[in-house]
N, C-alpha and C positions, 0 to 999 in steps of 0.2 A: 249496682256494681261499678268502681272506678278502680282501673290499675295504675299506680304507681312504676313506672319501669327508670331502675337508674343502675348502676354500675359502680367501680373502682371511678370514673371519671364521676361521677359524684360527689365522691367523698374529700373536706377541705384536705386532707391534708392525705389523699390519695394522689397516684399518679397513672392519669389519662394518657392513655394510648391511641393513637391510630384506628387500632384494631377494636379497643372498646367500645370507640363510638361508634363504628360503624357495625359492629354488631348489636348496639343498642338501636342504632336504627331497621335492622331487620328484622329486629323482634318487633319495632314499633310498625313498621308496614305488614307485617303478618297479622297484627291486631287490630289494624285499618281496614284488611279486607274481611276477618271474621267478624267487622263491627262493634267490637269490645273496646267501650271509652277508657281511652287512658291518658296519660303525661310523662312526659320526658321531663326527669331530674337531672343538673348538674351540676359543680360545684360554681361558687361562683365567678373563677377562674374560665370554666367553659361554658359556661351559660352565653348562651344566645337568643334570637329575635323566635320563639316556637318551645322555647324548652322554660322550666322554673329553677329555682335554685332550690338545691335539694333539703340544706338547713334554715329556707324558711317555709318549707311547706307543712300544711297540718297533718299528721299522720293519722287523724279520725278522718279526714274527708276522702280515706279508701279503705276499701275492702281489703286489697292486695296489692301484694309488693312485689314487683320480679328485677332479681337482681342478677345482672349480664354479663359474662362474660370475666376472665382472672382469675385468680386463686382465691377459691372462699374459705378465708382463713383471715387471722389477724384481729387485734381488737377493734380496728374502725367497723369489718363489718360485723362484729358480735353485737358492738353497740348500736347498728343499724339496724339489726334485727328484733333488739329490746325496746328500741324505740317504735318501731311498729310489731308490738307485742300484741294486739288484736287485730292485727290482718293476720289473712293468710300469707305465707310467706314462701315464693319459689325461687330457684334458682336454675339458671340454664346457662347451658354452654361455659361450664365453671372448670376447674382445677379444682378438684377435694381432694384435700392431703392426707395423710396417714397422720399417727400421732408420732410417729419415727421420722416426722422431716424435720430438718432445723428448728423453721419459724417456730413456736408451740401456736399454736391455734388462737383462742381467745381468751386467753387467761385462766385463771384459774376461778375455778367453778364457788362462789359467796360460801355456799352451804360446807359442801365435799372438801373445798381445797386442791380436786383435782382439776388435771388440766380440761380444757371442754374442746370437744371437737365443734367446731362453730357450723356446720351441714346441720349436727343434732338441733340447732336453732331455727332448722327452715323445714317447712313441714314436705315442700315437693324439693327435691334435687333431681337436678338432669344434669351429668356430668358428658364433659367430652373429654376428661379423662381423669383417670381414681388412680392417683398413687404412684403413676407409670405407664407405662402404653399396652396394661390389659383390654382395659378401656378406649375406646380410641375413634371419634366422633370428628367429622371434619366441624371446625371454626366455623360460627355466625359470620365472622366478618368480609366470610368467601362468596358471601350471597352479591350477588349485583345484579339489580331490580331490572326489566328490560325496559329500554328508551331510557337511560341512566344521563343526568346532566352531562353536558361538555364537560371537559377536563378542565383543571383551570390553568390557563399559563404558568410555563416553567420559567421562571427570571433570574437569572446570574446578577449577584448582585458584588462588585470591586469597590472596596472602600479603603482609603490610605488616610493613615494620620503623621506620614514621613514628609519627605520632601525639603530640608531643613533649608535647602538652597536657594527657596524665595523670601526667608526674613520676613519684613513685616506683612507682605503681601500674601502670608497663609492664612488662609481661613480655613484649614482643613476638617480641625476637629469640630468646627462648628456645623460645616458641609457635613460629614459624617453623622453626627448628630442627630441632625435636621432628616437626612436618608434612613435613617433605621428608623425613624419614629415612621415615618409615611410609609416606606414600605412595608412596615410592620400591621399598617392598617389595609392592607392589601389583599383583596381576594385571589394569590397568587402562590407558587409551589416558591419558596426563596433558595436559591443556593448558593449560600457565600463563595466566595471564591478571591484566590490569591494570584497574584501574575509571578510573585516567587516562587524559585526552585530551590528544594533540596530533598536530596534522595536520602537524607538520613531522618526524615521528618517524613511520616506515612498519612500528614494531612497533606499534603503540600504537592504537588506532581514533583517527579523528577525530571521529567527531561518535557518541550514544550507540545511533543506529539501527545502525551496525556492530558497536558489540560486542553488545546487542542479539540482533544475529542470530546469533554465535558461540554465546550462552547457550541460546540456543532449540535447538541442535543436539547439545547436551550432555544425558548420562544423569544426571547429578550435579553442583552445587557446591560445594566443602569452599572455604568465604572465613573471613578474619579479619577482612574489611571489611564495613560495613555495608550500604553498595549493593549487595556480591557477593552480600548474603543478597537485597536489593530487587531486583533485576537478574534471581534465579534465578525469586521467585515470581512475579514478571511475566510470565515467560515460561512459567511450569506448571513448571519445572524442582524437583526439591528440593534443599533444602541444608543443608549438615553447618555450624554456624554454630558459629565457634570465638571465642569472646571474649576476646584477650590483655590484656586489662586486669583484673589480683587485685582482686576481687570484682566485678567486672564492670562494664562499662559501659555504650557506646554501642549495643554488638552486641547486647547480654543488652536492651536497650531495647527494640530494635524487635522481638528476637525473642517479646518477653512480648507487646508492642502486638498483631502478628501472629497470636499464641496459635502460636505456632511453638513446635514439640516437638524439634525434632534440634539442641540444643543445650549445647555443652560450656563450661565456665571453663577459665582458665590453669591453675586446679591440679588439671583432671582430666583431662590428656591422656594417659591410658594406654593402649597400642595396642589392648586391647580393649573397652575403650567408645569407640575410634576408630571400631572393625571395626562394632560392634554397631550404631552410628548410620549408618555409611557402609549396612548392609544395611537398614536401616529403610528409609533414603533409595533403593533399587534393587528395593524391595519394592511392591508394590500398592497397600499403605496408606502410603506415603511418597508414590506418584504421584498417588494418588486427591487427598491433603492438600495438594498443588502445587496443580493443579488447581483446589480449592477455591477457591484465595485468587487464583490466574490471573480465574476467573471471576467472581470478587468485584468485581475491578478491571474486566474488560470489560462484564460489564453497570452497572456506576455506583454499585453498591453499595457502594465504597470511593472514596471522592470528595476528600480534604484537605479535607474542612467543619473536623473537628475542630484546625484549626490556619488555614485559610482565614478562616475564619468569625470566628476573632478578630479576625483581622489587617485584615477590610476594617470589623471593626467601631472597629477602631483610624485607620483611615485616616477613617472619614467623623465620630468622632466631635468635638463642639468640643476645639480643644487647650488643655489646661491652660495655667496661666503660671507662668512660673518654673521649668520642666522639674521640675512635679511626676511624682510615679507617680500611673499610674491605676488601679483595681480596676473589673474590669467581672464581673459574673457572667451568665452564660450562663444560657438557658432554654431555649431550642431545640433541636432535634431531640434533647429526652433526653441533653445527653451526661454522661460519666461525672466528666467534670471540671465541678466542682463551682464551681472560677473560675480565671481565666488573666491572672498580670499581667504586666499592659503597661509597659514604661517607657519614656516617650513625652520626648525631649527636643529 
């Protein structure tokens, strides 16, 4: 006896869900503890390091086939089921449709002409649910195993391919590029995210207390933007601050302002001083350093004087004539800039 166990996320030209696989895997740890040899199939889009690809495996080297979780319906699984037409054939934790829903089933039947209810193809069905909510089975995918791995890091990820105002010194779309492919190979939860607002656009927050809240719920920010870097340490979050502008710019600015440490240039994005800054940033002393500059901000110790402080010295002083420049030198609270001009017209 070998079981076969595979799913909608098996099949090529099926689409894998969340909830399939991991109801594929609780039928496969139920099968672990009753002893019952089996394999996990999937297509070769989801194949991974444990499981096989479901269209090269031999269908004589099982007995049986249990297929998890979806609507069993449609021709992919009619022809999965013909294809192992000498196993036994089960289904669990399925959708069986009526012959009255849209899809039609699986075609229509070589012989009759009519159409086939593709269940009639499986010799055991265990439905969680027939038709409508006569039926009605809680979901495989609700199972979670006790002592269940860590979660894996949640990582906001800000990528721009604007910025037109540095000319030749953009490397953006390259930096971006270069960020989706690595993060893409990342054992990590990804949530794009935009530092734009528009309230007429329902991807996008409208106002900044919503995105805001997004950042505060993340374990990480990898931004190209400047704000994604401001936005993360506001919130205690840390952030992997990628500067796509050769020799750096606006990003490398605030990150030195900040005395911010996880920061890369356009020509040092090699995936292992990606990895190396992504682990800083998921470490104790990445959080601890979030943190710092979080609380900088909420007790007041970080105030805009150093940019404030010109500007209302700018506002209240007499205005020159003739749209002169004005040189005012600062004395106040110590700062480090030495004088800030104004061009007052």
């Amino acid at each position: 006896m070998r079981v076969l166990v595979t799913g909608w996320a098996g099949l090529e030209h099926g689409e894998a869900t969340a909830g399939d696989v991991l109801a594929i895997e609780t039928v496969s740890r139920r099968l672990d503890e009753e002893r019952i040899p089996h394999d996990i199939a999937l297509s070769r889009v989801m194949h991974r390091p444990g499981t096989l690809v479901l269209a090269d495996v031999d269908p004589t080297a099982y007995t049986d086939l249990v297929f998890v979780c979806g609507p069993l319906t449609g021709p992919p699984v009619a022809e999965l089921a013909e294809r192992f037409e000498h196993a036994r054939r089960l289904a669990v934790g399925v959708s069986v449709m009526t012959r009255a829903d849209a899809w039609a089933g699986g075609g229509e039947d070589p012989e009759s002409g009519e159409v086939r209810d593709v269940s009639e193809l499986f010799d055991v069905v265990i439905p969680r649910d027939r038709g409508g909510p006569t039926v009605a089975r809680r979901d495989l995918a609700a199972v979670r195993p006790a002592g269940s791995e860590r979660p894996v890091p949640v990582v906001g990820v800000v990528l721009t391919t604007g910025q037109g105002e540095y000319g030749a010194r953009r490397r953006h779309e390259d930096v971006a590029a270069r960020l989706e492919a690595w993060a893409g190979d990342l054992d990590v939860a990804r949530v794009p995210l935009d530092t734009r607002l528009d309230p007429r656009d329902w991807r996008l927050a409208a106002t900044p207390a919503q995105l805001e809240a997004v950042v505060a719920r993340l374990d990480v920010v990898v931004t190209m933007r400047l704000h994604g870097l401001i936005l993360a340490l506001r919130a205690g979050v840390p952030a992997l601050a990628v500067d796509p502008v050769a020799g750096g710019g606006k990003v490398s600015a605030q990150a030195r302002a900040w005395e911010w440490p996880s920061l890369l240039g356009a020509d040092e994005l090699d995936d292992r001083y990606l990895s190396e800054h992504l682990g800083w940033c998921l470490s104790g002393s990445g959080r601890a350093a979030a943190a710092q500059c979080r609380d900088a901000i909420a007790t007041g110790a970080i105030d805009g004087s150093e940019l404030l402080d010109p500007l209302v010295d700018a506002l209240t002083a007499d205005r020159p004539t003739g749209g002169a420049s004005l040189l005012r030198r600062r004395a106040a609270k110590g700062s480090d800039h030495a004088a800030t001009h104004l061009e007052v017209r």
